[in-house]
N, C-alpha and C positions, 0 to 999 in steps of 0.2 A: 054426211055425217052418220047418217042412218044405214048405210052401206056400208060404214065402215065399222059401224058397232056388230053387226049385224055378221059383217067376217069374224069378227074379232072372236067372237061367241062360237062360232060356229068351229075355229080353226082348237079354239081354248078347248071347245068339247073332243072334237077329234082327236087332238093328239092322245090319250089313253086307248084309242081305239088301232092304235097304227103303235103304238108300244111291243115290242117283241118281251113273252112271255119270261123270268128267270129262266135262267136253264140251270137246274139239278146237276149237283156233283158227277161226275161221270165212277159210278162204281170199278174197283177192279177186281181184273177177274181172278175166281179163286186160285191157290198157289197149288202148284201141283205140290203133288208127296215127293216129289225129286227135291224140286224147289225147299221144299219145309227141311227134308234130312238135312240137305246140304248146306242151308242156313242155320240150322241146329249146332251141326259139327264145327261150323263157323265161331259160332258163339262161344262153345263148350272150351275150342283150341284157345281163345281171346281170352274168355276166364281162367284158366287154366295158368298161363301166363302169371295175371295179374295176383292170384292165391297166393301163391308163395311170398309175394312181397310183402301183402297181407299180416300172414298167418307168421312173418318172422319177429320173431322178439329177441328184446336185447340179452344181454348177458350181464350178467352182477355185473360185470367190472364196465361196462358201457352204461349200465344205468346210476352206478354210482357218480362215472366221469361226468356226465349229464346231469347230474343234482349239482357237481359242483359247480361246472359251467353253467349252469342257474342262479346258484350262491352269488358266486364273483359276478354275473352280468347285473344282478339285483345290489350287492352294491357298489357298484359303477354307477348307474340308475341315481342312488339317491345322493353319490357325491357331486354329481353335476348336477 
């Protein structure tokens, strides 16, 4: 019984000693200035795109039809 406490202890204490250490994120490595422009220009082509859809507004007669299409959807809304 005393033998087997006696592992028991011994195996309890070892295991943190036989534990392999974290291992740290592995850093990458810095991006070349190739790499940067060419991801730049990436970006810029991508926004570029998306801007205009942005930046577009309606016109009087689309945001008038939109108010009313609001009107008649609100009350439909309250007859049901």
């Amino acid at each position: 019984m005393n033998a087997l406490l006696a592992a028991l202890v011994v195996i309890a204490c070892a295991a943190p000693a036989f534990a392999q250490p974290p291992r740290k994120a592995e850093a990458r490595p810095p991006m070349r200035q190739e790499e940067r422009q060419r991801l730049r220009q990436d970006m810029n082509e991508v926004n570029r795109g998306h801007k205009a859809d942005r930046q577009r507004q309606l016109t009087p007669q689309q945001r008038e039809q939109l108010r009313q299409d609001v009107r008649d959807a609100n009350k439909q809304m309250r007859r049901n």
